[in-house]
C-alpha angles and dihedrals in degrees: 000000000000120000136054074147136218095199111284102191122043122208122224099233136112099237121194115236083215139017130181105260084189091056102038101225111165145243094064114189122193118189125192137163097238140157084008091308152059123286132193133195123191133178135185100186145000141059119002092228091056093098096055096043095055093045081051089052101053095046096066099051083056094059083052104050109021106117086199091056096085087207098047118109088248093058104045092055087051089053100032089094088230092307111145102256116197113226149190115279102245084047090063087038086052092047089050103056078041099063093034087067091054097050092044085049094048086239090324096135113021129179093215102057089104100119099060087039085056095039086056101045089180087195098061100025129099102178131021124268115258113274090244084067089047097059100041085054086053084061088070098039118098144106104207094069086070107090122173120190104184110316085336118108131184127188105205125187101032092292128167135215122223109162099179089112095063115009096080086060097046079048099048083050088055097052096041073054096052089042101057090048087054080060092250109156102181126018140131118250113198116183098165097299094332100118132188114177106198109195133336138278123245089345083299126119111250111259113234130180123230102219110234103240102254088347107120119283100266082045106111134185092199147000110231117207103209138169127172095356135097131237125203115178123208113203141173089205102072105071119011146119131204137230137183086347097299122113111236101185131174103259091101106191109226099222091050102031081218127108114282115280111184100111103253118111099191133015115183116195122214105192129133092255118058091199086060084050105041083056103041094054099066091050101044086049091056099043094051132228108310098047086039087056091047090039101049085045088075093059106044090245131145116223123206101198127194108199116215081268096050096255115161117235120177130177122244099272093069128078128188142235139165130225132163092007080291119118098250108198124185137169121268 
């Protein structure tokens, strides 16, 4: 839905190519091309396994929810022609926070939105498909055609799942998870773009850049402070093409089956789960900023908003300062 991410937030840390697993000299840093992007794993403490284990982890949930892995839990309810599929059990939890987000969205952000994400094909493209295609691709796009009942999933309508705008962030919960268990106390997850920042370093909040939209990649609207939260950026700069003048980017909102419209260019979400998050920043990118404010309001989430004219909004629960000439924001 947005993201097969080239990263969308930076950290501000040195972080070593390379550290000595058999010395234990932290940080450790592990780097692997995973789920369609780059993922990052840093720890600052804890046990030495920690890094494999959390590289493991996020394998497997690969193998679950990937829609292009023909035996992944994903994949067999797309081809399964609305027959009822049994699957694992994370794979129905996923669905359901899934679909929680849509209804609360009121179809916002919607996990079947695939093939106008697909019709448009915002990479390759240089001019939008005619309206006639538009509206045939409307015709297969609609949550509530997914039921569960249990582990039991059916696909009704001819819908289909695509869960690349949540399942990094389900992911990124799991591994905070494993890695608490491995007795880590501060580290970076980076599951492109999908940060969790566990901890802090030194007793001091994690420092995280806010990408200009279109500005350069060290350009930066804000510097976030954050401990123990994550942060998932939406964004329409990532993957676009222009025509006529006009942007065409990759955020399809599911009513229209057009690009998002709602004059923000970025929302980033601050929440504890980074599934909750993942979810909530498409759709609060597509509903614009009033409904995102009232929306990210039921789940306890802060939004940092860019407006098409690279105006700052922020919710309630963030207050600014200003340090270096830089936008500091931290949580209240």
């Amino acid at each position: 839905m947005k993201k097969h991410l080239c990263l969308l937030l930076a950290v501000f840390l040195a972080l070593p190519l390379f550290c000595s697993c058999e010395k234990n000299v932290y940080p450790l840093s592990s780097t692997e091309f995973m789920m369609d992007t780059v993922i990052t794993v840093t720890v600052y403490d804890g046990e030495a396994d920690a890094l494999d284990s959390a590289m493991t982890l996020c394998k497997q949930y690969e193998n679950l929810f990937s829609r292009t892995i023909e035996t992944s839990d994903i994949a067999r309810i797309n081809n399964s022609n609305g027959a009822p599929v049994t699957v694992d059990p994370e794979t129905a939890e996923l669905l359901k926070i899934a679909l929680d987000i849509a209804e609360k969205s009121d179809g916002a952000f919607d996990p079947t939105v695939l093939p106008l994400v697909e019709l448009w094909n915002v990479t390759k493209s240089t001019a939008p498909p005619e309206q006639n295609l538009i509206t045939e691709g409307l015709k297969s796009v609609g949550y509530k055609s997914i039921h569960i009942n249990g582990d039991t999933v059916t696909a009704k309508n001819g819908v289909k799942l695509d869960l690349g705008g949540i399942a990094k962030g389900y992911i990124t919960d799991k591994v905070v998870e494993n890695l608490k268990q491995k007795k880590v106390t501060s580290a970076i997850i980076n599951l492109g773009g999908n940060l969790y920042l566990l901890g802090d370093k030194k007793g001091e909040p994690f420092s995280v850049g806010i990408q200009k939209p279109f500005g350069k990649q060290d350009e930066h609207s804000a510097v976030l402070m954050l401990k123990n939260k994550t942060a998932v950026t939406s964004g329409v700069y990532q993957r676009y093409f222009r025509h006529d003048g006009q942007l065409y980017h990759h955020i399809i909102d599911p009513k229209t089956g057009h690009p998002s419209d709602s004059g923000l260019y970025a929302v980033t979400v601050i929440a504890d789960s980074s599934s909750l998050a993942d979810g909530l920043s498409t759709a609060c990118l597509i509903l614009g900023p009033e409904k995102a404010t009232a929306l990210a309001k039921e789940y306890n989430a802060e939004l940092i908003m860019i407006t098409s004219d690279n105006q700052l909004i922020t919710t309630d629960g963030i207050k600014y300062d200003t340090k270096n000439g830089e936008t500091v924001l931290n949580l209240k």
